[in-house]
N, C-alpha and C positions, 0 to 999 in steps of 0.2 A: 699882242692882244689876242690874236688867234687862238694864239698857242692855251692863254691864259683861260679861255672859254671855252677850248678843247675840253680843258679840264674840269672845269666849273662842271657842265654837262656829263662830266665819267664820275662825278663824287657826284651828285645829284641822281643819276641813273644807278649808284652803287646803294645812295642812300633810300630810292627806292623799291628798290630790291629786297633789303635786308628787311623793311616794315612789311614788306607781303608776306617775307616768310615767315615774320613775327605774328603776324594775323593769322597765316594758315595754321601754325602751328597752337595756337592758340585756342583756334575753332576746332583741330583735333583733337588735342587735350581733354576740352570738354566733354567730348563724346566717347572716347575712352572707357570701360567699364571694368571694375575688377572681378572675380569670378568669385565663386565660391563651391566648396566641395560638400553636397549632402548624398546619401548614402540612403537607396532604397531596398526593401526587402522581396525577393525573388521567391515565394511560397512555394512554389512549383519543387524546385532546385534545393531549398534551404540555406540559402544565403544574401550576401549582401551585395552590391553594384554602387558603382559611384557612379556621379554625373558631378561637371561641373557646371554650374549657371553663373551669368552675366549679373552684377547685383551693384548698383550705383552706391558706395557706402557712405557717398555725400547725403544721400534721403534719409540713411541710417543715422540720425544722430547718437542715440543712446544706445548701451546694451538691451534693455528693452524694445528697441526697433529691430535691433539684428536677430533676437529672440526669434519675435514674433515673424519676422519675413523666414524664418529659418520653417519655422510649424507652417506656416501659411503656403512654401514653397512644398515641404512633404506633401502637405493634402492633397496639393493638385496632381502628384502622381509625376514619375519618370514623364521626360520631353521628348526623351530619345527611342523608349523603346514600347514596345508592346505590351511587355509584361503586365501584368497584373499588378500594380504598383501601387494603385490610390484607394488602400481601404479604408475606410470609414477610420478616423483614429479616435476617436469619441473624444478629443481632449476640452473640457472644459474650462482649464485656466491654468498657466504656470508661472512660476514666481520665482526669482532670485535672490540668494541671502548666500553669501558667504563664499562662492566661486561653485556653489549648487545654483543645480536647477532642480526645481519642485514640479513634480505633471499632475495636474490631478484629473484623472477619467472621470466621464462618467458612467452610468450604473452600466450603460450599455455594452463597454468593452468587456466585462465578463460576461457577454453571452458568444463574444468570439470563441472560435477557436482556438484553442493553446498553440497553434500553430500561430496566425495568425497575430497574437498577445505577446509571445515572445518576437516575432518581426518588426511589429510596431516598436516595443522597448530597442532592440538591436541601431533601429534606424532612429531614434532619435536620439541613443545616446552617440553613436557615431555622426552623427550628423551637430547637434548641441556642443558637442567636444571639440568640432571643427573653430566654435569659435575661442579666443584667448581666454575669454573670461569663465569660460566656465572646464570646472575637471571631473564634474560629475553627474549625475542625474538621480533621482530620486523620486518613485512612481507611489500615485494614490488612486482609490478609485472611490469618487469623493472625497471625504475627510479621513478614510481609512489607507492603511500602508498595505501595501501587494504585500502577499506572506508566500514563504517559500515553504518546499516538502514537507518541512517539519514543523509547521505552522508560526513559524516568527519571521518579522518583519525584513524583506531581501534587503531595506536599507539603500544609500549612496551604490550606485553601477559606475564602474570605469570602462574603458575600454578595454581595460586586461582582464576583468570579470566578463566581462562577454564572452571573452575567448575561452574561459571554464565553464560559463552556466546558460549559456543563451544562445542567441545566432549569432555569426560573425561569418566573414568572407571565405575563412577556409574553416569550416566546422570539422572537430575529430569526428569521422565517419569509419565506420565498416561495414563489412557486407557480411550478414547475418543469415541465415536459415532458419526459416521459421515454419515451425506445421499448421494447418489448418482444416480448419473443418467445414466442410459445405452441404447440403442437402442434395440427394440424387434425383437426376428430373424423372427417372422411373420408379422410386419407392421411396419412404419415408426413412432412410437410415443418410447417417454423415458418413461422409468419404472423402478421405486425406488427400493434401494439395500441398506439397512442399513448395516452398517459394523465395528464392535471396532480394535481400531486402537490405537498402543499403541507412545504418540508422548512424544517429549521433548517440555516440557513445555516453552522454550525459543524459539524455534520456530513456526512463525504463523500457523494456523493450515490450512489455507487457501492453505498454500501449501502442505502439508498433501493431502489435499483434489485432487488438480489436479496431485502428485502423485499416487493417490489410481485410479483415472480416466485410469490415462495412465497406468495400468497395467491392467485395463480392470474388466469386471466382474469375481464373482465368483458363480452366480447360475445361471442352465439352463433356456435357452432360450433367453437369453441376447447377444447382441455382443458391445463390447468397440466400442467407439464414437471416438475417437482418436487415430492417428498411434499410434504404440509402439515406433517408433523410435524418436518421440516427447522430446524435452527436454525443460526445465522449466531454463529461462535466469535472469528472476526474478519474482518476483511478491509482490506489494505494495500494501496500505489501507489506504486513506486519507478522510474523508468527507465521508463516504459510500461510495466510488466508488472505488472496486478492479482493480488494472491494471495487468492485465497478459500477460509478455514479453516469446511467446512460438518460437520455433524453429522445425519446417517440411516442408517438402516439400509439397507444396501446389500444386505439380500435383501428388501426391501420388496413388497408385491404391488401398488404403483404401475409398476413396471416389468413391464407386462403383456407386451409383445412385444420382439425383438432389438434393435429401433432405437432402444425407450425412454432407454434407459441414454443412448447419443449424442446425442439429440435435449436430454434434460436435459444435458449438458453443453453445446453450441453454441447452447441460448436462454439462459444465461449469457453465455456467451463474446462471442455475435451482442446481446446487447442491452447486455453494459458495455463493447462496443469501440463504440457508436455515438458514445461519449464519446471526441473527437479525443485524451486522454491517454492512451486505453488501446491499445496495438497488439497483447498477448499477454495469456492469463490462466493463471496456476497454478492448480493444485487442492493442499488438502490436506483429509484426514477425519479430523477428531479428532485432527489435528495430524502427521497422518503422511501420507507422500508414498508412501512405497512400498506400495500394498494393492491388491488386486485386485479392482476393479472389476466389471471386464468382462473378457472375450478377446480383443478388439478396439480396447480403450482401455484406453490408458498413463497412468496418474496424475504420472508423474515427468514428464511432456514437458511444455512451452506450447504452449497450443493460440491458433491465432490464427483470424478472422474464418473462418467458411464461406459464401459469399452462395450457394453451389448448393443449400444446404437451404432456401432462402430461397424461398417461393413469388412465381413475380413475378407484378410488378399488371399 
């Protein structure tokens, strides 16, 4: 009888054992979270970064919940790091049909930066692609289609289209030389500023070029010809003749004397004609040709090289 209660108490003591680990494991389980991998844009740098986040995919019932946590988790921006991560993405609504996704911005993302615009599309379609259901993306701003350089519709983005026309994590880069023109802080002529500049090679360099302008010099004695607060709306190359669609305020108090006005205009002109494609450069502001600038300068004309404002060596 002993013997037989010995045992009773080892299979009782066995059987309650295996129900705790049944419970613990249980309560484990539950808490368990799977991850997910989105993919934010690095502005600075010109690429992309992954993070993975913890994403419960029991809450997720539908492809439209994983959607929406997928844009809802972009906006809040990188967990992990510093960067600059949570721009504004203006999306006002997306929609699914066919293993697409549909974005549709609003008015506001084109007043971003093309830097900027193409980071946003970068990170969502690598991020959107992460999930199974979807292999593409497909950007609006409104009820209109994003058009590309040559003004038709850029269409469904893949991940492999990224890697030729957009941001991706290792973008084709080189390191370029570029000339530049500055104003001298002791008289009114431009004076040359070479400078390596490392650009993607799917981007004109032209605009490289009046980026680098509007962030101003970097050796003494020089002061930037162009507000800072300047933005670049587009800028095109047809026939020789660049069009440069800029955005400032044209009573700006960067324009401290008569020649400022000219002088920004010919370290434009003097630094994207050093490019053998450019022989002429258009101006427009805010998309208009006709405004009045100056009393002295014509906005409708093409302006070509002036090497007399140019200080020689």
């Amino acid at each position: 009888m002993k013997i037989r209660s010995t045992i009773s108490l080892f299979i009782v003591a066995v059987l309650l054992l295996i129900a705790l680990v049944a419970c613990n494991n249980n309560g484990t389980s539950g808490n368990v979270k799977d991850t997910m991998t989105l993919y934010f844009a690095d502005y600075a740098k010109g690429n992309l970064f992954s993070e993975s986040i913890p994403v419960d995919l029991k809450e997720l019932a539908t492809n439209r919940d994983k959607t929406q946590f997928v844009i809802s988790a972009l906006s809040k921006g990188s967990q992990s790091t510093t960067l600059q991560s949570n721009v504004d993405m203006h999306i006002k609504e997306v929609n699914l049909d066919d293993r697409l996704a549909y974005v549709l911005f609003d008015m506001k993302y084109a007043s971003l930066s093309s830097n900027e615009q193409m980071g946003i599309r970068a990170s969502l379609v690598y991020s959107l692609t992460e999930l199974s259901f979807i292999e593409g993306v497909e950007f609006f701003i409104e009820d209109r289609p994003i058009l590309n350089i040559s003004g038709k519709p850029i269409g469904p983005i893949s991940r492999g289209d990224i890697i030729l026309s957009v941001l991706n994590p290792n973008p084709p880069t080189t390191i370029q030389t570029v000339t530049l023109y500055f104003t001298s802080l002791q008289s009114p002529i431009l004076m040359k500023e070479q400078r390596d500049i490392h650009v993607n090679n799917n981007v004109p360099l032209e605009r490289y070029i009046i980026d680098e302008l509007i962030k101003g010099p970097t050796q003494e004695g020089l002061l930037a010809t162009i507000p800072k607060e300047t933005t670049v709306n587009d800028i095109s190359n047809k026939e020789g003749v660049c069009q440069v669609d800029l955005s400032f305020d044209v009573k700006s108090k960067h324009f401290t004397t008569p020649e400022s006005k000219s002088l920004m205009i010919y370290s434009i002109v003097n630094s994207l004609t050093e490019l053998s494609k450019i022989q002429k450069v258009a101006f427009l502001i805010d998309g208009k040709k006709e405004i009045e600038f100056s009393k002295e300068i014509d906005l409708s004309e093409f302006f070509e090289r002036k090497e007399m404002l140019i200080e020689e060596n």
